[in-house]
C-alpha positions in Angstrom: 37.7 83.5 69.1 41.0 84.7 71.2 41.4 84.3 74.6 42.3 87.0 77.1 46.2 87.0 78.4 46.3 88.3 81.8 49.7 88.2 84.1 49.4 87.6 87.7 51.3 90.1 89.6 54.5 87.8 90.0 54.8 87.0 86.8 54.2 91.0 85.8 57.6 91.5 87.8 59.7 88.9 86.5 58.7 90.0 82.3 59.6 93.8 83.5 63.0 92.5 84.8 63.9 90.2 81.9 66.4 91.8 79.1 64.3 93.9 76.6 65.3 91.0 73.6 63.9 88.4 75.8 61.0 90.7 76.7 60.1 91.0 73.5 59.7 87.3 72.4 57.6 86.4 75.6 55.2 89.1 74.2 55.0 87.3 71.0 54.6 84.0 72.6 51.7 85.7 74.6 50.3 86.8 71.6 50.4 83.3 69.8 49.2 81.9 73.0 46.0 84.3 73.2 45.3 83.0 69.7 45.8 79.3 69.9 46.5 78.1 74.0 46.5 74.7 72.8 49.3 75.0 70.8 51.9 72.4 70.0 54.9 73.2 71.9 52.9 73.7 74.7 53.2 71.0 77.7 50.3 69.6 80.9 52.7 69.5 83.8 52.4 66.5 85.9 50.8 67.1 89.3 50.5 70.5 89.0 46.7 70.7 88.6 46.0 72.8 85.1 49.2 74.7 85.1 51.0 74.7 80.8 54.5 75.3 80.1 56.2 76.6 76.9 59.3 77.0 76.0 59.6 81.1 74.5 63.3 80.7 74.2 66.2 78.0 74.6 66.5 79.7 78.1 62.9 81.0 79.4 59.5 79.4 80.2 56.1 80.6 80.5 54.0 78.8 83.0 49.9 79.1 82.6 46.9 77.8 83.0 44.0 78.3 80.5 40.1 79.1 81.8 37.8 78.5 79.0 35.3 79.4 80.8 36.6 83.0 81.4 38.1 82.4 78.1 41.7 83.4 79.4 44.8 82.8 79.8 46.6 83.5 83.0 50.3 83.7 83.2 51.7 82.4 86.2 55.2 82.3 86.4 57.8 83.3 83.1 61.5 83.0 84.3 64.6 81.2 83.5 64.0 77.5 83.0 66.5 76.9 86.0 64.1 78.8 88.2 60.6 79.1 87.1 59.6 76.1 88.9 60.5 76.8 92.2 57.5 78.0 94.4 55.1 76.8 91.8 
């Protein structure tokens, strides 16, 4: 059973704006993460209530969280690793 990848609006805007090479690999990771959320590579981040990081590149992160009840995964934040964690 996959899960459902939705973007919140922020996070919509900052994949438009990324290079199309970049682009490209965070919708593969999305991919992989509607398959398996759990994944390794994927990290809990301290203190920050349910929210997931992974690493798509050496450069840029996707923040989540992961409903199971809704059965979705809901993107929060995917930036440069030198930003994404401001305003979380």
């Amino acid at each position: 059973m996959g899960y459902r990848v939705k973007l919140t609006p922020r996070a919509a805007r900052e994949l438009k704006a990324l290079p199309k090479h970049v682009r490209k690999r965070i919708i593969r990771w999305l991919d992989l993460l509607a398959d398996v959320p759990f994944r390794e590579g994927t990290k809990k981040l301290e203190g920050r209530g349910g929210l997931r990081r992974v690493h798509a590149s050496k450069e840029y992160v996707i923040v989540f969280v992961v409903q199971k009840k809704q059965v979705l995964v809901l993107v929060v934040r995917v930036a440069h690793r030198g930003d994404v964690y401001r305003g979380l």
